[in-house]
N, C-alpha and C positions, 0 to 999 in steps of 0.2 A: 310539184307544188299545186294546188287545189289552186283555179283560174276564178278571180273576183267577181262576185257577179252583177249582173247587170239585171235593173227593174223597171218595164212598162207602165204606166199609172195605166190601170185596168179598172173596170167595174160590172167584170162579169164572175167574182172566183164564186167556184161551188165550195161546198163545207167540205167535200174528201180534199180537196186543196188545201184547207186551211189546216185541219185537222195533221197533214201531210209535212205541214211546215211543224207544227207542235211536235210533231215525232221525231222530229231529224235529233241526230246526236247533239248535244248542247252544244258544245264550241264550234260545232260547223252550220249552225243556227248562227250563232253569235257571231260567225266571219260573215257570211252571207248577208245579215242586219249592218254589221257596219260596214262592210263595200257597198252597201246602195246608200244608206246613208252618208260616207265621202263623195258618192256621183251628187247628192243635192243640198249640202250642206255646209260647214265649214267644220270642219270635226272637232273643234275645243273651242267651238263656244257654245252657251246654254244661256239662251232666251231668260229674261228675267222677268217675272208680274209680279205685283203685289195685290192681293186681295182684300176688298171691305167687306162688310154688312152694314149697306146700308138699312136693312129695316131688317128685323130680328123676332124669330118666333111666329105662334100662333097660327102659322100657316095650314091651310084646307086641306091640304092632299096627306094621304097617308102610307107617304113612304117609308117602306120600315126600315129603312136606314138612318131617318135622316130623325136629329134631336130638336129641328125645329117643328116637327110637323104637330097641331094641335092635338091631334087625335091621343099621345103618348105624355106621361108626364115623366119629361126627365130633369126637372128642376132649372130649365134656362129661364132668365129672365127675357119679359115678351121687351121690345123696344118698337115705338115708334118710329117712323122714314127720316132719318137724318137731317138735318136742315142743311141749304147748300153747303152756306162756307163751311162746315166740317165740315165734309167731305172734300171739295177746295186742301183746306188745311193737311187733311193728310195725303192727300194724293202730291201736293209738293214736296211733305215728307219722305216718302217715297220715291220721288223723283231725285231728291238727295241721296238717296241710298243706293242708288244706281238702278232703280225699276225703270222700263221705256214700258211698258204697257199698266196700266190701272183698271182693276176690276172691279166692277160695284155690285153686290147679290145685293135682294130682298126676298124675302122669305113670303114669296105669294101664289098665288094657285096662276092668277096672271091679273098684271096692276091696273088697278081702277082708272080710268078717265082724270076723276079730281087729281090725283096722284103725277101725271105725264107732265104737264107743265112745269113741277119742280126736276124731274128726272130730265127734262131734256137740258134744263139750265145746270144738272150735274154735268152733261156729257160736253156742252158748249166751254163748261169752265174747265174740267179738265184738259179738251182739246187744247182749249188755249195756254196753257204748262207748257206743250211740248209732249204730249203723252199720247199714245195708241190706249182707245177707249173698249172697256167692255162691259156688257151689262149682261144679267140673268135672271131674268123678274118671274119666269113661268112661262104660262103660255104667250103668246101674244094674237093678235090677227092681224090681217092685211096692212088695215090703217094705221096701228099702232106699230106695226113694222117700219113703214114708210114714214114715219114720225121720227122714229129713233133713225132711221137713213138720213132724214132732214136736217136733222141735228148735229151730226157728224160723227154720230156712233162706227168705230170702225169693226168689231165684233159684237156678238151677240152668244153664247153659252147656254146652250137646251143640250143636255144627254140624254141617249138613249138608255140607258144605266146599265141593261141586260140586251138577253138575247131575245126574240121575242116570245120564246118558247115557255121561259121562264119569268116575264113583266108580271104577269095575273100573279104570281106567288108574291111579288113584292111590292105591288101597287096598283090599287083598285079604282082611284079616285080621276084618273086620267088614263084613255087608252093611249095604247102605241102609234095610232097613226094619227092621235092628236100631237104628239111631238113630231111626229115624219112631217103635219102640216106647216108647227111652227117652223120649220127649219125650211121647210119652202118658201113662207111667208117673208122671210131671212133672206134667202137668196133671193128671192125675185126684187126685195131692194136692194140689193146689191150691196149689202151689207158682207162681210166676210162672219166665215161659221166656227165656232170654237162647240165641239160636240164629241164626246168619250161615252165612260162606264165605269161602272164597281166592278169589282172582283173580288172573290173572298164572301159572299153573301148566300154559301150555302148551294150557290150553282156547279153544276157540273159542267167538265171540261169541254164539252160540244157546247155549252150556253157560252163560255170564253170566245169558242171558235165564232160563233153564231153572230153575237154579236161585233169582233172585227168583220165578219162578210158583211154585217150590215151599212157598217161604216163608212168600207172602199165599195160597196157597192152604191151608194147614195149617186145621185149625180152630176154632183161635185164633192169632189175629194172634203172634209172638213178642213178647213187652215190651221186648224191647232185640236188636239185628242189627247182630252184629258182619262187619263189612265188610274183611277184612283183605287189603292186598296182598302176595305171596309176598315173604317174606324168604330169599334163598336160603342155604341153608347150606353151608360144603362138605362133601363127606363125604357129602349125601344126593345123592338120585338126579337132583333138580330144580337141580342148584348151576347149569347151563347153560343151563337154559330162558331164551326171550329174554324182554325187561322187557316189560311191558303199560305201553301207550304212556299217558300222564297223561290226557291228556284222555278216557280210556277211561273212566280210575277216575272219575272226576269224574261221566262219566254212570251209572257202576252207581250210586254214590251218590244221584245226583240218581231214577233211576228205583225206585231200595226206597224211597227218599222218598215218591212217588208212590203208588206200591202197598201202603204199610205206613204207613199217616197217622196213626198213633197211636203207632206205637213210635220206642222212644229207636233210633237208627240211629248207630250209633258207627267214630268212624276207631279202629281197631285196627292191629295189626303191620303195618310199613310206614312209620310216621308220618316217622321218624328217616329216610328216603330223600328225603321232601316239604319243599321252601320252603314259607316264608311263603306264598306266594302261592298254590303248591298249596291248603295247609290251608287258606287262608281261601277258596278256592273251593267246596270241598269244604263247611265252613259254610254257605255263600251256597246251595250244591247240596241243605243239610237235613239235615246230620250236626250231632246235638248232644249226643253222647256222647265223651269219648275215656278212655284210660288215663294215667295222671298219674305218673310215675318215670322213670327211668332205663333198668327193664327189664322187658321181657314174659316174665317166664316164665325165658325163657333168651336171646331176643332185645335187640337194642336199643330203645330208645326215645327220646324225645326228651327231654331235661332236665328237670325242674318249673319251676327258672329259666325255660327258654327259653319254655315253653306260657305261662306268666304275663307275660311278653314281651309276646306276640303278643297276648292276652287283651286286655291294655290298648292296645295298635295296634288292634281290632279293635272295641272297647268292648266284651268279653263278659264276663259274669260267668260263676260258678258255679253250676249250677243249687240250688234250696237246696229241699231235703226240706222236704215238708208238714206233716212233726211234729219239725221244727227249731225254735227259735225265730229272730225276726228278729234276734235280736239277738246271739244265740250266729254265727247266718252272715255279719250283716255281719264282727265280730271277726275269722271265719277269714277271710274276703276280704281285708279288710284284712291279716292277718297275711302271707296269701300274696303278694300286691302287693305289701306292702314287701320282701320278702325276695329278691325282685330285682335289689334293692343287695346283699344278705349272706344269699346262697342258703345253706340249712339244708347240716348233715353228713349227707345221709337218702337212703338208695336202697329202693325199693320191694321190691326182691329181691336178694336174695345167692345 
């Protein structure tokens, strides 16, 4: 019998290592991912977020992925920054639903000055829910890090998207090492890092590998790596790019597993394309984070109904925050499980 294995948090791998793990035979990938993911995790529970947009559209950068960026017309409507209590409002919602963490995007190159004093009264009120806070405004600098630290932001979400080989093909409007800065700026307040990539956008399979060495080689692990496959949109430049074949995804999955054995490793945009069966490989592969509504952002996503579905086909719970009580999490578990018979009126974003 093939001996379970065991993983170092490292941050020196080279790409023939990476590259190395993507070759192995698939289910001796997918043992190897989930024995390290059992050494650091609790193996049937999956982390829960729920995602906003707070401010929508219009945005500077021209990422050719993304359907909010101004440069493309894909027909979204632009929205102004939120006013607090919505956001308040749904982030409770949410918090009914069984999310412990709340996400807030806005759709910005990086947020103005005028702008921060209502953002930091988002992340004050949430905290005070009961909720793990995260925000993704762009770039940031120093002081605006230390602001959102101040406040009690406890993640912050800058991806790398790609590898760096292939960034210039997909976005021109911000270099690579102005995100490598923002995520410094991030850490040095001691903010925790929520920071992934796309896949599917046309890169080749050393840009996959490229960008997981970027990852685990950072220096500090990210606390949560969002793994998203290309949603295409029409309208952007990627609407034709061909699909990344399932079993692909399944091994990037399984390989930031690998190389990232302490971070939450989340299926992100994408989900809503994935059967059952996908998803539950992708689990098996060391994904135990996902996003819980309706919508990413501006994307689709797969139902609350439907994930609590599969939860129970799967036996997974919730992951349940360490300064939850047990008793306050079984109640939302419970709440969410039943509601599978008489799914809530609640979307994650509008």
């Amino acid at each position: 019998m093939q001996a379970a294995a065991t993983q170092d948090v490292r941050h020196n791998w080279t790409l023939a290592e990476v590259n190395a793990l993507y070759a192995l035979p698939f289910n001796d990938l997918l043992f190897q991912a989930q024995s390290i993911h059992r050494q650091f995790f609790t193996p049937n529970e999956v982390q829960i977020s729920t995602l906003l947009s707070i401010k929508t559209g219009a945005c500077a950068e021209d990422c050719k992925y993304c359907p909010q960026s101004g440069h493309y017309n894909t027909g979204l409507e632009r929205e102004r920054l939120l006013e607090v209590e919505k956001v308040l409002t749904q982030a409770a919602a949410a918090k009914a639903q069984g999310a412990s963490r709340f996400c807030m995007g806005a759709a910005w190159s990086n947020p103005k000055q005028r702008d921060m004093p209502y953002i930091i009264e988002m992340v004050k009120g949430v905290k005070e829910l009961g909720l793990e806070t995260c925000m993704t405004l762009g770039m940031l600098d120093n002081t605006q890090a230390q602001m959102l630290a101040g406040a009690g932001l406890d993640y912050y979400n800058h991806n790398l998207d790609t590898s760096p080989e292939f960034y210039g093909e997909i976005i021109t409007t911000r270099s690579y090492q102005d995100r490598l800065d923002t995520l410094s700026h991030v850490r040095d307040a001691g903010m925790k890092v929520c920071c992934g990539g796309i896949v599917g956008m046309g890169e080749s399979a050393n840009d996959r590998s490229a960008l997981l060495m970027q990852l685990a080689n950072l220096p500090e692990h990210p606390q949560s790596v969002p793994i998203n496959m290309l949603v295409k949109v029409k309208g952007t430049p990627l609407e034709n790019v061909d699909d990344l074949d399932g079993f692909e995804f399944i091994r990037t999955i399984a390989v930031a597993r690998i190389m990232l054995p302490q971070s939450h490793v989340r299926l992100s945009a994408g989900r809503s394309r994935m059967n059952e069966q996908m998803q539950a490989l992708c689990f098996f592969a060391g994904a135990n984070s996902i996003f819980y509504g309706d919508k990413l952002l501006t994307t689709d996503n797969p139902e609350a109904n439907a994930d609590m579905q599969l939860f129970a086909k799967l036996g997974i719970k919730p992951e349940q925050r360490a300064d939850v009580s047990d008793e306050a999490h079984e109640l939302a578990l419970a709440d969410a499980i039943n509601e599978q018979v008489n799914p809530p009126l609640y979307h994650a974003a509008q």
